[in-house]
C-alpha positions, 0 to 999 in steps of 0.5 A, spaced: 535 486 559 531 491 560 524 492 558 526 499 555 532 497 551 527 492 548 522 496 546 527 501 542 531 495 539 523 492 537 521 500 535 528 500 531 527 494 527 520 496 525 521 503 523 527 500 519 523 494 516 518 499 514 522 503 510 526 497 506 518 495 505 517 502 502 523 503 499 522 496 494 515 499 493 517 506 491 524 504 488 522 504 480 515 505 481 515 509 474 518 505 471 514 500 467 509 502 463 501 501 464 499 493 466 492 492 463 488 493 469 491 500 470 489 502 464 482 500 466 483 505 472 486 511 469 479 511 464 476 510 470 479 516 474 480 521 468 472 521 469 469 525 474 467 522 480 460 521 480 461 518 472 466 515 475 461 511 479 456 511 474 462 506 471 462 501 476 456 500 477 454 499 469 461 495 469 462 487 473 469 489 476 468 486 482 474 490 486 471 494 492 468 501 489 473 504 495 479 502 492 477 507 486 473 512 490 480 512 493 485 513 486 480 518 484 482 522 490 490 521 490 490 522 481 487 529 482 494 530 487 499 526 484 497 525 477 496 519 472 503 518 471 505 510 472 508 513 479 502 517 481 498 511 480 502 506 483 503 510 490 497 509 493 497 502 492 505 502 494 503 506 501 498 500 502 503 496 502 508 498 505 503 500 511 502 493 511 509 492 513 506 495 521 499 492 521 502 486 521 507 486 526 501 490 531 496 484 529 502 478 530 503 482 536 497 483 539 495 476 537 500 473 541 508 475 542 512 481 540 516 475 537 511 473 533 510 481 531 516 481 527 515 474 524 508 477 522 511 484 519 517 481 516 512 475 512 509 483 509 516 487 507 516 484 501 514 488 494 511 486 488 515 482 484 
């Protein structure tokens, strides 16, 4: 089989497998309300910025301060909904889907890229 004719079908399944990812994420993600966490972050980032981080410094939260930096950012573009919130985690991981297989297939074959890929498709539960 021609190399090139193996990399479109590797190219093909990938671009697929990311959009399955990505529609499991996204599919409903307005749905439910708020999780106790979430709730805690939306009163993080209806402060500004610098309150925001002022917040986080007093608090013990030990998730890392980018990942609200980040939200901050993202809920001035596209809300505080549930479905606001939730998308930015949601790309994360549907982005999840194609550093997997790089990192596989850097690691050792384009065999084990895909292996590597397909363990990150699933979508929260």
């Amino acid at each position: 089989m021609p190399v090139t004719l193996r990399l479109d079908r590797t190219r093909t399944a990938l671009v697929l497998v990311v959009a399955l990812g990505a529609a499991v994420r996204f599919i409903r993600i307005g749905h439910q309300s708020f999780e106790f966490d979430e709730i805690a972050t939306l009163g993080l980032v209806h402060r500004s910025f610098g309150g925001m981080l002022s917040r986080l410094w007093q608090s013990s939260e030990s998730t890392p301060p980018i990942f609200y930096v980040l939200e901050w950012a993202w809920t001035k573009i596209f809300g505080t909904s549930e479905a606001g919130m939730r998308s930015l985690s949601a790309l994360a991981g549907a982005a999840t889907v194609p550093v997997a297989y790089l990192a596989g297939r850097t690691m050792a074959a384009a065999e084990s890229g895909r292996g590597f890929g397909a363990t990150a498709f699933p979508g929260p539960a």
